[in-house]
C-alpha positions in Angstrom: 98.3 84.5 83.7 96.3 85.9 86.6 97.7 89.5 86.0 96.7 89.8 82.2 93.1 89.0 83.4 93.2 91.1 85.4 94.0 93.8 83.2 91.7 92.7 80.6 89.3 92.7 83.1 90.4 96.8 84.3 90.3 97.5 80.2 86.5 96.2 79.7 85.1 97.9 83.0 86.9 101.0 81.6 85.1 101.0 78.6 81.7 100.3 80.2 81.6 102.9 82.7 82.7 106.4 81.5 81.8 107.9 85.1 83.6 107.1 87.9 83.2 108.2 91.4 85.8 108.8 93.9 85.8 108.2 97.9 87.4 109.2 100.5 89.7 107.2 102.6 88.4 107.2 106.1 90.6 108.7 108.9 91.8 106.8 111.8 89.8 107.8 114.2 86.6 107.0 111.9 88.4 104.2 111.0 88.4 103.6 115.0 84.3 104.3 115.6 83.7 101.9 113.1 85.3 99.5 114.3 83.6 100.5 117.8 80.4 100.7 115.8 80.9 96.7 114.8 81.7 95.7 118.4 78.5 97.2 120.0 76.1 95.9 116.9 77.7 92.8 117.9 77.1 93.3 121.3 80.8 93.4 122.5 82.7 95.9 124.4 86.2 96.8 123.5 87.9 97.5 126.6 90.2 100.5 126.6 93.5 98.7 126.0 92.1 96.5 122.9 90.7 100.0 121.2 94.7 100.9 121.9 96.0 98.3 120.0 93.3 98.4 117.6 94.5 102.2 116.8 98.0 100.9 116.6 97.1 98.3 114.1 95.4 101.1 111.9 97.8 103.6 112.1 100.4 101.2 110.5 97.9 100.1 108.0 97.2 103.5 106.7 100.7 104.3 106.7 101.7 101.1 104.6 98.2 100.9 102.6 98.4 100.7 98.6 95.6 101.9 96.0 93.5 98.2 96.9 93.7 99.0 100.3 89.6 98.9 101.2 90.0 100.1 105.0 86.4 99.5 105.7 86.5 96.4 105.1 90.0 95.7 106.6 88.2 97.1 110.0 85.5 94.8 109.8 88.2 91.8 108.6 90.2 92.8 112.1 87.2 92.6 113.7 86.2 89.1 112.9 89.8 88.2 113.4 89.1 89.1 117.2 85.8 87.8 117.5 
């Protein structure tokens, strides 16, 4: 049930929007300063062995991701898993 609405859903935005722009996915290491970034703006510091796992984590994500994979907002979903 889920899936066809989801497809309908797909279908109708297709037929709205005739323009469609496409990004990037960032690399790990900007995948890594943002994450950085969000630590500081939250005033935390990630010690050197965190930022190691950290890059770990990533690295396996981006090898594994699929076309829904949103790596932005996974970084600042790990982050808030830590915090």
């Amino acid at each position: 049930m889920l899936q066809g609405k989801k497809i309908f859903l797909e279908a109708l935005v297709k037929s709205r929007f005739n323009t469609f722009i496409h990004f990037n996915d960032y690399t790990l290491e900007e995948l890594l300063q943002i994450f950085q970034y969000t630590c500081e703006k939250n005033d935390y510091i990630a010690e050197k062995q965190v930022l190691e796992k950290v890059k770990e984590v990533l690295s396996s994500q981006l090898k594994e991701k699929d076309e829904q994979f949103a790596n932005g907002r996974y970084v600042r979903n790990l982050f808030m898993t830590l915090h």
